[in-house]
C-alpha positions as CSV (number, residue, x, y, z in Angstrom):
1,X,0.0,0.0,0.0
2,X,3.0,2.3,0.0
3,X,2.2,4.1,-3.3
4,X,-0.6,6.7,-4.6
5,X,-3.4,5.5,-2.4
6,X,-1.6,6.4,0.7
7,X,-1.6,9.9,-0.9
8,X,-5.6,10.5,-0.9
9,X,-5.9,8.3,2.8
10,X,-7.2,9.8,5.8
11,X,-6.3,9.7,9.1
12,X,-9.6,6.9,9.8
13,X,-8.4,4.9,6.7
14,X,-5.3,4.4,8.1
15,X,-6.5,3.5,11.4
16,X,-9.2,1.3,9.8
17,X,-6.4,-0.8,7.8
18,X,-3.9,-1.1,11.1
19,X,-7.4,-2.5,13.0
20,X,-7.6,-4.7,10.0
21,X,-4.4,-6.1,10.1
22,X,-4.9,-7.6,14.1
23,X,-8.4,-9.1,13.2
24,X,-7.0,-10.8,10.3
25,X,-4.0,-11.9,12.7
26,X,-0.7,-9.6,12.6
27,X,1.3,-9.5,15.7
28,X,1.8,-6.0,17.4
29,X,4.9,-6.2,15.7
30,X,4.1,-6.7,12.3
31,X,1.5,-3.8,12.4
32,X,4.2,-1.4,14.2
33,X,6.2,-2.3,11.1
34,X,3.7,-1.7,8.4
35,X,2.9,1.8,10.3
36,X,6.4,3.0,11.2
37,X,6.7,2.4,6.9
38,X,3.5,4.6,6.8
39,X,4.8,7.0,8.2
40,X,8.1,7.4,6.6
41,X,5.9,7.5,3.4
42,X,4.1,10.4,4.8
43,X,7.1,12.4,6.0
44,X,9.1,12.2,2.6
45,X,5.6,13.3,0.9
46,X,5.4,16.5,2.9
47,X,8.9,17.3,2.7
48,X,8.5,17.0,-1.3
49,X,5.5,19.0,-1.1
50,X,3.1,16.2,-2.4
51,X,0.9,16.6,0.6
52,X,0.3,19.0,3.3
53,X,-0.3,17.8,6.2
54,X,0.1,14.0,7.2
55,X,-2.8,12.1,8.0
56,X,-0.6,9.3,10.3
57,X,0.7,11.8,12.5
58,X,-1.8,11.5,15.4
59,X,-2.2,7.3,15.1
60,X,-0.5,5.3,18.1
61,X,1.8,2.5,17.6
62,X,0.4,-0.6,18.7
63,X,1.5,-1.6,22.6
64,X,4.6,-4.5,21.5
65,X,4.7,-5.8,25.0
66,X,7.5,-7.4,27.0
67,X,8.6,-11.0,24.8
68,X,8.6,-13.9,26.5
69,X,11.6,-15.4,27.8
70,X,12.8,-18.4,25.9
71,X,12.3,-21.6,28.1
72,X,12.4,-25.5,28.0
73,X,9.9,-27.8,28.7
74,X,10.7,-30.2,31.9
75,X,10.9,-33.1,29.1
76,X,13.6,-31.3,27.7
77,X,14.8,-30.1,31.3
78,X,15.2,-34.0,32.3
79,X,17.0,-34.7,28.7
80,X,19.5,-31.8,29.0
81,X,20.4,-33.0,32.4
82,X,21.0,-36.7,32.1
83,X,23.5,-35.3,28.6
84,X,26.5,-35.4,30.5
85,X,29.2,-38.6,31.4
86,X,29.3,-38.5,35.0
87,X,31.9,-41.3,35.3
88,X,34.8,-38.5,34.3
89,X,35.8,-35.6,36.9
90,X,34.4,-32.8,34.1
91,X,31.5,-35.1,33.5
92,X,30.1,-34.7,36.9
93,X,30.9,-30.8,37.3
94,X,28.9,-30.2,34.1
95,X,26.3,-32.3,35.6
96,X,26.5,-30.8,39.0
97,X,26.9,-27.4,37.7
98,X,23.4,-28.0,35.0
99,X,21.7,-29.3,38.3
100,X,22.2,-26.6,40.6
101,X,21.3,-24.0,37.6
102,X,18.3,-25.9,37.2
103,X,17.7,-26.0,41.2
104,X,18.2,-22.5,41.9
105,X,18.1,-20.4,38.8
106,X,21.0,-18.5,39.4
107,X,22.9,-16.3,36.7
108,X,25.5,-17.4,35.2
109,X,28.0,-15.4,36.4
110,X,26.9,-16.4,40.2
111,X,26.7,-20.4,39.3
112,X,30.7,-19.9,37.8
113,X,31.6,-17.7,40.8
114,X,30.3,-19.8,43.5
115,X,33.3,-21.0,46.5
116,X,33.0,-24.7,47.9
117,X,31.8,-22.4,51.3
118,X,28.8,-20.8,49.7
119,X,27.0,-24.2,49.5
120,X,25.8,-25.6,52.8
121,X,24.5,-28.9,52.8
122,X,23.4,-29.4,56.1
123,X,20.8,-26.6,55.6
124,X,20.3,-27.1,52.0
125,X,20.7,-23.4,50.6
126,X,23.3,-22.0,48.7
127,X,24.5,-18.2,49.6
128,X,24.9,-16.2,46.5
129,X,26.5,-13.1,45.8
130,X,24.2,-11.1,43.0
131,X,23.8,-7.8,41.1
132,X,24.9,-5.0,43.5
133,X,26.3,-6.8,45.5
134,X,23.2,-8.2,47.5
135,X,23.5,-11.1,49.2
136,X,20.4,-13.8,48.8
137,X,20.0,-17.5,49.9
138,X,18.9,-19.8,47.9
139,X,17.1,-23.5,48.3
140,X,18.9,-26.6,46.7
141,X,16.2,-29.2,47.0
142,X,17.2,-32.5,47.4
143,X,18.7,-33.5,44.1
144,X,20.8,-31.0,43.6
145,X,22.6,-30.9,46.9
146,X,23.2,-34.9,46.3
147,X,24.6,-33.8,43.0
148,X,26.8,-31.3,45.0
149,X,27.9,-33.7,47.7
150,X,28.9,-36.8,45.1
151,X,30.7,-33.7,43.0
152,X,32.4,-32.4,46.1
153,X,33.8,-35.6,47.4
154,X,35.5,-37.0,43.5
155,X,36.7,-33.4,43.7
156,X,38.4,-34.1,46.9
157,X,39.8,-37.5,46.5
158,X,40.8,-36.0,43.2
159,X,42.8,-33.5,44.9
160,X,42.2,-31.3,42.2
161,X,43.7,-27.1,42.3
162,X,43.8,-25.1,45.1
163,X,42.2,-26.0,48.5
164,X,38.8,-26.7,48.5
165,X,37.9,-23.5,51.0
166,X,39.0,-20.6,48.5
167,X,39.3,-22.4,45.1
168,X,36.2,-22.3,42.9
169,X,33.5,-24.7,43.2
170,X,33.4,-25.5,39.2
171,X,37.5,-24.5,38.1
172,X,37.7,-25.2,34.3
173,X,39.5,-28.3,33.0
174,X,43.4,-26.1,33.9
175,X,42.1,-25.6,37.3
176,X,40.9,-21.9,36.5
177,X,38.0,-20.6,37.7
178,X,35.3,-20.9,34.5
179,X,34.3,-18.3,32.6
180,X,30.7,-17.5,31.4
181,X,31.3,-18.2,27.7
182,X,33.1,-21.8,28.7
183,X,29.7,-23.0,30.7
184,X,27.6,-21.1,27.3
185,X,29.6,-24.1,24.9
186,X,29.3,-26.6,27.5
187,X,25.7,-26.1,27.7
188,X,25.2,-25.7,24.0
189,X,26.8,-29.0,23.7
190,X,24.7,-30.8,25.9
191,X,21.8,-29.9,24.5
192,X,23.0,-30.8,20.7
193,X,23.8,-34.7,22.7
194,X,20.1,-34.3,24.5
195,X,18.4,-33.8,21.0
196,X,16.9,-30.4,21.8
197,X,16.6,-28.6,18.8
198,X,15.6,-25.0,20.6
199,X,18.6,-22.9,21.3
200,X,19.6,-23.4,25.0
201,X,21.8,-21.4,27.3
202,X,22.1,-20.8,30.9
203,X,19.8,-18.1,30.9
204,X,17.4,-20.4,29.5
205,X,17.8,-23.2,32.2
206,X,17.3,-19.7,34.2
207,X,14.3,-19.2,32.5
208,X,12.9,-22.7,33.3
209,X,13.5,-22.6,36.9
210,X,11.3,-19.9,37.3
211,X,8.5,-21.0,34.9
212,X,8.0,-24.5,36.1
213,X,8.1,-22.9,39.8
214,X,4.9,-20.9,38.7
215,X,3.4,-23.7,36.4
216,X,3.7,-25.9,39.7
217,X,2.3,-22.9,41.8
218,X,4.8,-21.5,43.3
219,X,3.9,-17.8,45.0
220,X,5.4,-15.2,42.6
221,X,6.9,-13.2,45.5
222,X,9.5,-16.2,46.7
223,X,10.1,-16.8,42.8
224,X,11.8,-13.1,42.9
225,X,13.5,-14.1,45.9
226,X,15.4,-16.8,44.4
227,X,15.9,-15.0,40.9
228,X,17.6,-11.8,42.7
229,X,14.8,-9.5,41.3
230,X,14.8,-6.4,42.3
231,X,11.6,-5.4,41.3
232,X,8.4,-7.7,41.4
233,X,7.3,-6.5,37.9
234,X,10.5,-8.2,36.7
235,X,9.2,-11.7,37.5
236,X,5.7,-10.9,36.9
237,X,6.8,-12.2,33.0
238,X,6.5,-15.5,34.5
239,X,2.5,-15.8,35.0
240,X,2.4,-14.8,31.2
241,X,4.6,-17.5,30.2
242,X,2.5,-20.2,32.6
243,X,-0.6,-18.7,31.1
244,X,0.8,-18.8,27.6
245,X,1.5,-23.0,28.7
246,X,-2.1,-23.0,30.0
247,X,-3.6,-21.9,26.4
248,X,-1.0,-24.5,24.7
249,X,-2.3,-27.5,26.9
250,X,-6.5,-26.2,26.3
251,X,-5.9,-26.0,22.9
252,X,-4.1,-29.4,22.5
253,X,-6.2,-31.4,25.1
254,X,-9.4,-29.9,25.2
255,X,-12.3,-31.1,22.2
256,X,-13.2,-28.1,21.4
257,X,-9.7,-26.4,21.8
């Protein structure tokens, strides 16, 4: 529509044809799209003296919304975690590490910065060290604290870097502490082994943490505990995604879905 009947349109037209566009099923989007190419039309018109005055000037872009955070399903979840080889050293860190990402959704950066003494056992929480420099606990659950303990004790007999009490919970492969981008390939390469054909990265694991806490009912409020949220809005994302899972499952399960 970019061409001479845009030049005779009036402002109700235009706002008739974006209103078209969303009943016959255009994303917000896709409609900001067509209009912000409106509108350019419009502007290069009146500054080439073709029209006057330009009829799109007083129509609002459509709302685009917050996108929802890429996530896994707990299928895929159980897949990716079983991926890696726990009878090797690195095997069972990568295992350990995916386990306690899963457990707690914590950032990357905290997961590959975490000391042997953050992780307390006995109690079941792990004490992490996020943005700003607050300090939050954090529950294990069972699983991923037996994943800890069985990592922590090959580490030992291992004797592997520098003493347990300062060195890094997950070094790298030369006893390093690991960076971000080494646990992104590791993950990546998990997943490829697992069969999951959705990109996957920590943040994503992150990501599924939180949203099977809500699918399962979890109250929203200890959710942005455990993610570090500063604000409650932040996590609020979360009951669109579980409502968004809710819609999948009618739609799929119900007869007249």
């Amino acid at each position: 529509m970019l061409g001479s009947p845009l030049l005779q349109a009036s402002a109700a037209a235009l706002e008739g044809v974006l209103a078209a566009r969303f009943e016959n099923g255009s994303s917000a989007r896709s409609a900001a799209r067509w209009l912000s190419s409106v509108r350019r039309f419009y502007r290069q018109a009146v500054a080439n003296g073709r029209m006057h005055t330009d009829p799109s000037a007083g129509l609002k872009s459509p709302r685009l919304g917050r996108p929802l955070p890429k996530t896994l399903s707990e299928q895929d979840v159980e897949r990716l975690l079983a991926a890696p080889a726990v009878d090797t050293l690195q095997g069972l860190r990568d295992r350990t590490m995916l386990e306690l990402l899963y457990a707690t959704g914590l950032r990357v950066s905290e997961l590959v910065t975490l000391t042997p003494s953050a992780v307390n056992l006995r109690q079941g929480v792990v004490r992490v060290l996020g943005k700003g420099g607050k300090e939050r606990l954090v529950p294990l659950g069972e699983q991923a604290a037996a994943w800890v303990a069985r990592y922590l004790a090959a580490r030992t007999d291992a004797s592997v870097g520098a003493p347990l009490a300062g060195a890094a919970l997950f070094p790298s492969n030369r006893g390093r502490a690991m960076t971000r981008q080494t646990f992104w390939h590791a993950i990546r390469k998990y997943a490829l082994k697992a069969g999951i054909a959705a990109p996957v990265s920590p943040h994503v694991l992150r990501h599924a943490f939180a949203t099977h806490l809500v699918n399962h009912g979890a109250d929203l409020r200890a959710v942005q505990l455990m993610l570090g949220h500063a604000d409650l809005s932040t996590t609020q994302i979360y009951t669109h995604v579980a409502a968004q899972r809710l819609k999948s499952l009618h739609a799929e399960h119900h007869p007249r879905g």
